[in-house]
SELO-437501 format. One record per residue (C-alpha): residue in one letter; x, y, z. Coordinates in steps of 0.001 Angstrom, whole numbers. Example, Ala and Ser with C-alpha at 12.3 -4.5 7.8 and 13.67 -1.06 7.14 Angstrom:
BEGIN
("a",(12300,-4500,7800));
("s",(13670,-1060,7140));
// end
This chain:
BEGIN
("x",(9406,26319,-53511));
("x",(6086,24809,-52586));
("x",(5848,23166,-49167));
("x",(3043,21437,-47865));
("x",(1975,19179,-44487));
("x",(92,16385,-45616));
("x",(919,13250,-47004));
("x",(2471,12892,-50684));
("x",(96,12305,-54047));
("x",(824,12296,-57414));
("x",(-1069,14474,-59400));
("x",(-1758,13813,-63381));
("x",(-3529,16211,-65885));
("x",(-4380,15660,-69308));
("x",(-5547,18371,-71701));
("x",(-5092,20324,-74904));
("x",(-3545,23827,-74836));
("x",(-7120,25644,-75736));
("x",(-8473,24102,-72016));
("x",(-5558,24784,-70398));
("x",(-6974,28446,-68951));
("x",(-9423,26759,-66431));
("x",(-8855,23311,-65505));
("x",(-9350,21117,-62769));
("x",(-6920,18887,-60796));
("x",(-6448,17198,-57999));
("x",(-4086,19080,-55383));
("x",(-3322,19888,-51290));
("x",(-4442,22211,-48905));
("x",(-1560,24376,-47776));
("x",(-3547,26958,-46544));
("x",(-6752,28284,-47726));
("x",(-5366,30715,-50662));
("x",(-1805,30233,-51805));
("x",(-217,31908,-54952));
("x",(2608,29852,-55964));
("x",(5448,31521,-58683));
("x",(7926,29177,-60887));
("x",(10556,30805,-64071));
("x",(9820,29556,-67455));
("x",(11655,28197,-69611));
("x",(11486,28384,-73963));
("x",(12200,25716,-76443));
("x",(15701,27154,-77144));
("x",(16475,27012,-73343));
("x",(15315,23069,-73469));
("x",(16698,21832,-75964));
("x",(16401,18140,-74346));
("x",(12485,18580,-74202));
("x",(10193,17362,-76784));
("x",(7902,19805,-78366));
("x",(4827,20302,-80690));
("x",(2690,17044,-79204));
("x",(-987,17372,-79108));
("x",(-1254,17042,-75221));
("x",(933,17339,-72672));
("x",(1328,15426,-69598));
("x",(2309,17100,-65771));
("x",(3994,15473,-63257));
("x",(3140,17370,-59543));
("x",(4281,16285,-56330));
("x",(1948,17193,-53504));
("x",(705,16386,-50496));
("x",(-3212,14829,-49838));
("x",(-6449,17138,-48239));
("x",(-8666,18296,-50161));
("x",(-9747,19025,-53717));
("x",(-8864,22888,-55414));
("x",(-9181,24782,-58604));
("x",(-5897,26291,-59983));
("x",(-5606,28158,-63155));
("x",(-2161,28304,-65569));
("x",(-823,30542,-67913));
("x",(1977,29560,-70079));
("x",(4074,31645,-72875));
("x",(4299,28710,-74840));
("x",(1655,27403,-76995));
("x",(2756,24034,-76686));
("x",(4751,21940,-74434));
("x",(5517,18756,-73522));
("x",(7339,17513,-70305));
("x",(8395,14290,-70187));
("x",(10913,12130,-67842));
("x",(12547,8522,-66935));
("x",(12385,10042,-63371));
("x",(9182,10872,-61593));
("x",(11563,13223,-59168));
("x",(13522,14497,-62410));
("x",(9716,15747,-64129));
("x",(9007,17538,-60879));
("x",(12085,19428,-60706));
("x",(11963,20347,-64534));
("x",(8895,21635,-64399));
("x",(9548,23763,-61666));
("x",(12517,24840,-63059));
("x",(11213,25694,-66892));
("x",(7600,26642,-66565));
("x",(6727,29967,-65089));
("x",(2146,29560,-63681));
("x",(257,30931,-60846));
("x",(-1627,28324,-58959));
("x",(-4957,29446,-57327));
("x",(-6538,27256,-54606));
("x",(-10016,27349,-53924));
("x",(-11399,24388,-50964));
("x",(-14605,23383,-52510));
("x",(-17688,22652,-50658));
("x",(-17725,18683,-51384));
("x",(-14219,18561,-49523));
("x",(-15645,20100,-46466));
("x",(-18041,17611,-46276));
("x",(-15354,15089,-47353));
("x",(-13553,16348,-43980));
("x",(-16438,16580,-41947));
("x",(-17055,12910,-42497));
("x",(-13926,12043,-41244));
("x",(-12372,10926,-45136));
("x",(-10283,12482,-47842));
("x",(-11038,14527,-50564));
("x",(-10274,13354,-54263));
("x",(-10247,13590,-58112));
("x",(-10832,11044,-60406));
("x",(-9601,12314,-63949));
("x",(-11523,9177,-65899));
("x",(-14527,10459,-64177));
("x",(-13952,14067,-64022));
("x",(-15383,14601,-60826));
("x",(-14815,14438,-56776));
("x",(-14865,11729,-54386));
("x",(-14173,11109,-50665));
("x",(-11760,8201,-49894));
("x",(-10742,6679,-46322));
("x",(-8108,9059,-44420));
("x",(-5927,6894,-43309));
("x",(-5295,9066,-40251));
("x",(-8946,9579,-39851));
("x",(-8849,6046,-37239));
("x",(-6044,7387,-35637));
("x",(-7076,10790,-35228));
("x",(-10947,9549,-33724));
("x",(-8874,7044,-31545));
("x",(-6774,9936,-30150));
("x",(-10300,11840,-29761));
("x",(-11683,9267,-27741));
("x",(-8853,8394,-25994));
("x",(-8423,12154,-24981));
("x",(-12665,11908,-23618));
("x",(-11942,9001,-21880));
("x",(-8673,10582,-20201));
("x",(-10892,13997,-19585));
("x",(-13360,11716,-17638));
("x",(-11129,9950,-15546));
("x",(-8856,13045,-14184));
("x",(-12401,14776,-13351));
("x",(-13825,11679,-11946));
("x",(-9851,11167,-9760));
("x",(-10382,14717,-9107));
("x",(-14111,14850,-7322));
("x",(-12982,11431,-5535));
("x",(-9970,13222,-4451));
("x",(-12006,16115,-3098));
("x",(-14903,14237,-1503));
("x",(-12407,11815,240));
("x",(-10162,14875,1943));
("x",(-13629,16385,3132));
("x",(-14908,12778,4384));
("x",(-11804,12615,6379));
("x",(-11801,15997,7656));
("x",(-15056,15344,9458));
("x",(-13972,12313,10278));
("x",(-11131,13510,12314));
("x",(-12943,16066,13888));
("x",(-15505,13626,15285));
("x",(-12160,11753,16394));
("x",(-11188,15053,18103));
("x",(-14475,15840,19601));
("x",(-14662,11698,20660));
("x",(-11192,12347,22539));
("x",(-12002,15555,24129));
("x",(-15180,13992,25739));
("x",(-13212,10971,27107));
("x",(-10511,12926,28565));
("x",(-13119,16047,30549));
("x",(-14838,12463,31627));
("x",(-11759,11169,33184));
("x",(-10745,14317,35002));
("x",(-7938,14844,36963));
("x",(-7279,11073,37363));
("x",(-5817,10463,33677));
("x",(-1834,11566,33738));
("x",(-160,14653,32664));
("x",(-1065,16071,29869));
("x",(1177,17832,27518));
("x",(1053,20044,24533));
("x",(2776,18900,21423));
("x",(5456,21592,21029));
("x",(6788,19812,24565));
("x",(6165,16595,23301));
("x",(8720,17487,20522));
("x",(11243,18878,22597));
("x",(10378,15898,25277));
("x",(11316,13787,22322));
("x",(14059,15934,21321));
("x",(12421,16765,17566));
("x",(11985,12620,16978));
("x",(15333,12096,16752));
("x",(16407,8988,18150));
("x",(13683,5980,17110));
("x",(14112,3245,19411));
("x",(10683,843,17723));
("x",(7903,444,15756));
("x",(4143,-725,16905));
("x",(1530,-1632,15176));
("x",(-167,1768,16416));
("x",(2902,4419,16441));
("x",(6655,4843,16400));
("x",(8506,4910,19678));
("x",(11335,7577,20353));
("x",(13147,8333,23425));
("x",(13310,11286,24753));
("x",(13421,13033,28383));
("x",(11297,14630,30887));
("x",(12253,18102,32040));
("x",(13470,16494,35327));
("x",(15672,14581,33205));
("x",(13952,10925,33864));
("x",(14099,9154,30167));
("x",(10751,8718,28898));
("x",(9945,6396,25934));
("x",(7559,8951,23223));
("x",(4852,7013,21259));
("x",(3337,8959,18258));
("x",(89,7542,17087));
("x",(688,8387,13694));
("x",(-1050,5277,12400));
("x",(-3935,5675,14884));
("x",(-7082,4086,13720));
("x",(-10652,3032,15004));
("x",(-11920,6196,15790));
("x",(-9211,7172,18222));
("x",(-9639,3569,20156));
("x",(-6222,2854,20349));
("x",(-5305,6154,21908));
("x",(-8553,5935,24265));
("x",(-7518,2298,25105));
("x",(-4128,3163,26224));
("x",(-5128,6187,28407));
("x",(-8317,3813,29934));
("x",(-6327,1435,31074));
("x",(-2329,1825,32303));
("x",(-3111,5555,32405));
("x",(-5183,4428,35840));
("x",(-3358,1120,37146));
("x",(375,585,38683));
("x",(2080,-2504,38903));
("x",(5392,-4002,39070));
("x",(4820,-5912,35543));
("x",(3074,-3560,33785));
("x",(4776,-396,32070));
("x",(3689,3119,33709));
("x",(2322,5547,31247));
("x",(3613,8940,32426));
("x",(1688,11771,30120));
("x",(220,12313,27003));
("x",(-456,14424,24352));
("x",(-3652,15126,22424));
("x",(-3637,18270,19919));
("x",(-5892,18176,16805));
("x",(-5367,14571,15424));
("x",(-1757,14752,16785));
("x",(-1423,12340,19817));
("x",(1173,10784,21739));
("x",(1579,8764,24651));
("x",(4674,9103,27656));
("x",(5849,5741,29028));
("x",(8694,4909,31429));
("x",(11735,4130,29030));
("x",(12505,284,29163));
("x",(16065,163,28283));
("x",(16270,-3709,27505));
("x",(13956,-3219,24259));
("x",(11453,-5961,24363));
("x",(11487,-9676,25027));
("x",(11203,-10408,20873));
("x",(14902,-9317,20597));
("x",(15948,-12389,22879));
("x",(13968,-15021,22060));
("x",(13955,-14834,18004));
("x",(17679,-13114,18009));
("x",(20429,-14892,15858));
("x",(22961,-13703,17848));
("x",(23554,-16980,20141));
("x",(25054,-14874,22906));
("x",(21755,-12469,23277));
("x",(19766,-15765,24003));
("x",(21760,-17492,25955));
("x",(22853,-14847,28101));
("x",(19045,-14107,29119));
("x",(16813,-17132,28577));
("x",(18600,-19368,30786));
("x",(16647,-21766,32401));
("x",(17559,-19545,35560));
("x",(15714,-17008,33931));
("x",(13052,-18142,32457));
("x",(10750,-19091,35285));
("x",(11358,-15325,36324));
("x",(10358,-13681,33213));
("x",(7358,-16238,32641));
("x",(6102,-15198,36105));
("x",(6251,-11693,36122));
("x",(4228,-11694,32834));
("x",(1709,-13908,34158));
("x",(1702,-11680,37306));
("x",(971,-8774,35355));
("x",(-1651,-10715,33624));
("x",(-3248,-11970,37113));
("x",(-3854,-7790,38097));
("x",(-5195,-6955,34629));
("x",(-7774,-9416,34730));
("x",(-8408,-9507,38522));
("x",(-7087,-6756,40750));
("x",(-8558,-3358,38989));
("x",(-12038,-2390,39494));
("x",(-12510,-3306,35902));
("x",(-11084,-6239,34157));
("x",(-8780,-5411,31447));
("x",(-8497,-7634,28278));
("x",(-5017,-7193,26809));
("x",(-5685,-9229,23453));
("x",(-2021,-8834,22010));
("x",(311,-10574,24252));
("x",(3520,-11546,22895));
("x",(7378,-11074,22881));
("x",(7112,-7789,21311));
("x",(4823,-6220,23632));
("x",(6960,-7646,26650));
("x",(9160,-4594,28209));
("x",(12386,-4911,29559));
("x",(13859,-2866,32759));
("x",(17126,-2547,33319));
("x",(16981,-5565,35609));
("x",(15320,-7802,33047));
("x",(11768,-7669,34940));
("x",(8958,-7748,32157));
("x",(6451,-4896,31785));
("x",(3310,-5642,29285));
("x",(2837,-2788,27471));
("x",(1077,-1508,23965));
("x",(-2869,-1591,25077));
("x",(-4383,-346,21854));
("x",(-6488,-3279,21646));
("x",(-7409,-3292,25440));
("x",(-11164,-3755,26228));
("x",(-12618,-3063,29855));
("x",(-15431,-5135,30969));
("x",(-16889,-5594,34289));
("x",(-15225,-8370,36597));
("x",(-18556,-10467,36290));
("x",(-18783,-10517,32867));
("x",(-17870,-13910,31600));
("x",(-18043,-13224,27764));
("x",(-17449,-10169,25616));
("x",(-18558,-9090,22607));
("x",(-16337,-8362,19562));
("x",(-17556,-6964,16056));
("x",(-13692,-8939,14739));
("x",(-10869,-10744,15805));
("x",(-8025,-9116,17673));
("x",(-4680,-9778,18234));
("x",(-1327,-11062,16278));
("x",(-1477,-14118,14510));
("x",(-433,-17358,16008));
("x",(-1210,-15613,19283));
("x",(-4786,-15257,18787));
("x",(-7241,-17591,20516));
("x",(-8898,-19989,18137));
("x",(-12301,-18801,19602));
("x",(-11776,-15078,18415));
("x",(-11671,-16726,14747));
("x",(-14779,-19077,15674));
("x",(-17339,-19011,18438));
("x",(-17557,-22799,17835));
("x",(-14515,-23312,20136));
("x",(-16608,-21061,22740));
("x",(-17000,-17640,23634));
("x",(-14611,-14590,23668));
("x",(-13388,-13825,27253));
("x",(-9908,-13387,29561));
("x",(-9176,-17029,28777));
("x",(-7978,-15513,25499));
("x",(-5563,-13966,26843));
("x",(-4275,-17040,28570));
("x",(-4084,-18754,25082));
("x",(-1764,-15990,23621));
("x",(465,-16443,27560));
("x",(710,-19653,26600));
("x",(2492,-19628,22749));
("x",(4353,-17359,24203));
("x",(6320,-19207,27308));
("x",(6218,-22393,24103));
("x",(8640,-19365,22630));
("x",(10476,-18663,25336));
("x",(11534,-22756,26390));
("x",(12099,-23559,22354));
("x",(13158,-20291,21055));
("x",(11803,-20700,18182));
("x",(8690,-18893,16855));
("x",(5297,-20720,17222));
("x",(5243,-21473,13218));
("x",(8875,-22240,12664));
("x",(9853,-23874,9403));
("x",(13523,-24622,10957));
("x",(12217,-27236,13566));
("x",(11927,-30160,10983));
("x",(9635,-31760,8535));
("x",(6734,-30317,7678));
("x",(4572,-32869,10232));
("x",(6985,-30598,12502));
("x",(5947,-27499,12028));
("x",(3688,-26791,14215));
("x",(5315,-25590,17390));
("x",(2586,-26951,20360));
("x",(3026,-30387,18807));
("x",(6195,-30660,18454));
("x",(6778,-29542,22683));
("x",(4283,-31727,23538));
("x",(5637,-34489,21808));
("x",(9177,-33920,23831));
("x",(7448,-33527,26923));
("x",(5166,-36375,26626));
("x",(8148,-38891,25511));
("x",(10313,-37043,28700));
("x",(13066,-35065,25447));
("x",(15031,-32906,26654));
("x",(14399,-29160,24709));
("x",(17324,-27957,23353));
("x",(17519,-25484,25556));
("x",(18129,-27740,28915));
("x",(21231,-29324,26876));
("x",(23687,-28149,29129));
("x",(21539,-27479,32296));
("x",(21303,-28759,35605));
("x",(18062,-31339,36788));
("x",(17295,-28415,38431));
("x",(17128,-25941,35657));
("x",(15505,-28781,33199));
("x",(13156,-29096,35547));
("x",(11558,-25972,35448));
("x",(11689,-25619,31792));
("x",(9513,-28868,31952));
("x",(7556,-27392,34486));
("x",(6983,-24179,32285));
("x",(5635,-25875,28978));
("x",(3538,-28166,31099));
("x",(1940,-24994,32194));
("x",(1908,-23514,28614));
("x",(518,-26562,27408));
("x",(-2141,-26172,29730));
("x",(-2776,-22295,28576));
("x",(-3105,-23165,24702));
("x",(-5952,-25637,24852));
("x",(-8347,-24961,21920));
("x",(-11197,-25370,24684));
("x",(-11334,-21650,26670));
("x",(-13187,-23821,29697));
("x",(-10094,-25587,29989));
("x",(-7489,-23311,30117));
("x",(-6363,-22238,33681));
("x",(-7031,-18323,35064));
("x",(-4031,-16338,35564));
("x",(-4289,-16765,38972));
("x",(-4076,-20516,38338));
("x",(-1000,-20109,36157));
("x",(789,-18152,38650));
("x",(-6,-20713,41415));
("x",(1519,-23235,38720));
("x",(4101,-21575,38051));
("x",(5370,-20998,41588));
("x",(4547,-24715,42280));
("x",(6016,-28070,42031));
("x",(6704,-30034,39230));
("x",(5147,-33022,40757));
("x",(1792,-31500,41475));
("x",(1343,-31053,37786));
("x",(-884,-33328,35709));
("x",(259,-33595,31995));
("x",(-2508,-31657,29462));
("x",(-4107,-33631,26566));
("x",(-2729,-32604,23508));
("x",(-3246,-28912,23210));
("x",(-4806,-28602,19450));
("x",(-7594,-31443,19909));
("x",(-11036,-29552,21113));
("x",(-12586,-31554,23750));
("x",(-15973,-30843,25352));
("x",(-15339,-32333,28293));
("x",(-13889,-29816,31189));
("x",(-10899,-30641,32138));
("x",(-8286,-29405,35466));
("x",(-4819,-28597,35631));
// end
């Protein structure tokens, strides 16, 4: 049986007997010598076949490469093999005629092959050819697909390399960066701890009690059994800033409104930072929660005022009672600490900057902060420059928060005129509304709600020169109502300085 593997061709000779010995056809390659047997088969055996013609005609079924010289030898001296069926020749002739095929791969099909093309006989010409492989295209398209597929795994493959030995010096200036900051700071920073009692501290990450925009928070417990709220810095970016920041700053100040940071842990690029566990979660979970009984049970116009002045308290030391003033830029509800007695703690200072008391105006290579509680100024120094009133902006949406409950770009409130938060306060307080929150308060209570988006008003101008201190806000906010002069509308700039 002859088996081949390339595609099928029909193969026609035409010849006398005498020429029979040496002729030349057009065949396959099945490999580069095959010897190929078939039985023969006499006149008196085929009855149903024709005999005594003058030529002969065969009918081959084969497969296309390239072009071969086969010889025959039949017992017959004559034959002819005809057929209605091109499949019915094939098989007769393999059945009734008895030849030895020999292939030989001529030179002009190499070169057929080499050009990418098929090898082929033309019998009217009686010679060779090359014709279009139609699985040449497909076969250079796989070739350059494969090249182009080479390139791009070694080019992925050098990036991949180069980028894992970028970042290993990277982290080891990092490390090095730390290490100087902490031998500079002495004995004065907090406890340090190693990470294998950071783990157990944290009792192997466990129990995840939030997420920051610099680490995940876990509680755990010191060895003395005080709960401790674990920060990993997994995320930690800016050369170690974040980490630095936070050990700069609450790592050397105490205060009532501020959380304590207890230890710390700085292995390798592994580093985590020990706070005093706040067991209320953060201020975010009241104000935005759509539980009804969360919010009303703590923001109570009984409440508020407290909550709204131990923030701005904490605010007040930060940028006036330490020897350096510290820049929070990323107050809001979420970084607003609960105790167990609802008194506010600011915490998360990876954005912190120190500057010196004098210094009116810092410099900042970008904006910092959460948006809608960044200062317009840290997007544009054409509303003025970059300095603690920032933080009084981002004080300011937040008490808006806390008297509305609503977040400062709330698509709930109304139309889309609406939207905006500051306007739509101002716009009750101005016209004497009552929020929604002093619906079922006393004159008392609605009072200081009034009282305390007056004073936010007065903390979100666009203009930094007139936005109040923190000491201003916390002389406001422990004021009368009366003494209060109503602000011009908050999102208008105005050149002119104006007072609370």
């Amino acid at each position: 049986m002859l088996s081949t593997a390339c595609s099928c061709l029909i193969v026609i000779g035409n010849s006398q007997f005498g020429q029979i010995a040496m002729q030349t056809w057009y065949a396959v390659q099945v490999s580069s010598h095959l010897l190929l047997h078939m039985p023969i088969a006499s006149q008196a055996q085929s009855p149903a076949l024709a005999t005594q013609p003058t030529s002969f005609i065969w009918w081959m079924v084969m497969k296309a490469c390239p072009f071969f010289h086969w010889t025959a030898r039949f017992s017959q001296s004559q034959m002819t093999f005809l057929s209605s069926s091109f499949k019915e020749s094939a098989e007769r002739m393999l059945s009734f005629a008895e030849m030895t095929v020999y292939w030989y791969y001529y030179l002009h099909c190499m070169l057929c092959e080499l050009s990418g093309q098929r090898c082929a006989f033309s019998s009217q010409r009686n010679e060779q050819f090359c014709m279009p492989d139609p699985h040449g295209s497909r076969i250079k398209v796989i070739a350059a697909t494969s090249s182009v597929a080479a390139f791009v795994v070694l080019l992925v493959t050098v990036a991949t390399v180069l980028y894992f030995s970028l970042k290993t010096r990277y982290n080891a200036e990092i490390h090095m960066r730390v290490e100087m900051f902490l031998k500079t700071y002495g004995a004065s920073k907090p406890t340090r701890y190693t990470f294998s009692e950071v783990k157990k501290m944290a009792r192997r990450f466990k129990e995840k009690v939030g997420q920051g925009g610099f680490g995940t928070v876990y509680k755990g417990e010191l060895p003395n059994g005080v709960p401790v709220a674990v920060k990993m810095l997994e995320n930690s970016t800016g050369e170690g800033e974040a980490f630095i920041n936070e050990v700069a700053t609450i790592g050397l100040i105490h205060h009532a409104n501020i959380v304590q940071l207890l230890g710390f842990c700085s292995e390798g690029m592994r580093r985590a930072l020990i706070y005093e566990f706040m067991p209320n979660e953060s201020l975010e979970k009241y104000i935005f929660s759509d539980d009804p009984n969360i919010f009303q049970n703590l923001l109570v116009p009984e409440k508020l005022p407290d909550i709204a002045l131990g923030i701005a308290r904490g605010m007040e030391y930060l940028h006036q009672g330490c020897n350096q003033r510290i820049l929070h830029f990323d107050i809001k509800p979420h970084n607003i600490l609960l105790d167990y007695n609802f008194n506010p703690k600011i915490s998360d200072f990876g954005l912190a900057k120190l500057c010196a008391r004098d210094q009116s105006i810092v410099t900042l290579t970008a904006a910092r902060g959460t948006m809608g509680y960044i200062a317009p100024e840290l997007y544009s120094r054409n509303f003025g420059g970059v300095s603690y009133k920032s933080d009084v902006y981002s004080f300011g949406m937040l008490v808006l928060e806390m008297v509305s409950g609503r977040r400062n770009s709330d698509p709930r409130i109304g139309s889309q005129d609406d939207v905006y938060l500051p306007e739509w306060i101002y716009e009750k307080v101005i016209n004497g509304e009552e929020l929604a929150l002093t619906l079922e308060a006393t004159e008392e209570e609605k009072e200081k709600v009034r009282q305390l988006a007056i004073v936010a008003l007065w903390c979100i101008q666009w203009n930094p020169r007139n936005r109040p201190s923190m000491t201003k806000v916390v002389n406001m906010l422990t004021g009368r109502l009366q003494s209060l002069q109503m602000p011009p509308k908050p999102f208008v700039s105005s050149e002119n300085e104006l007072m609370p």
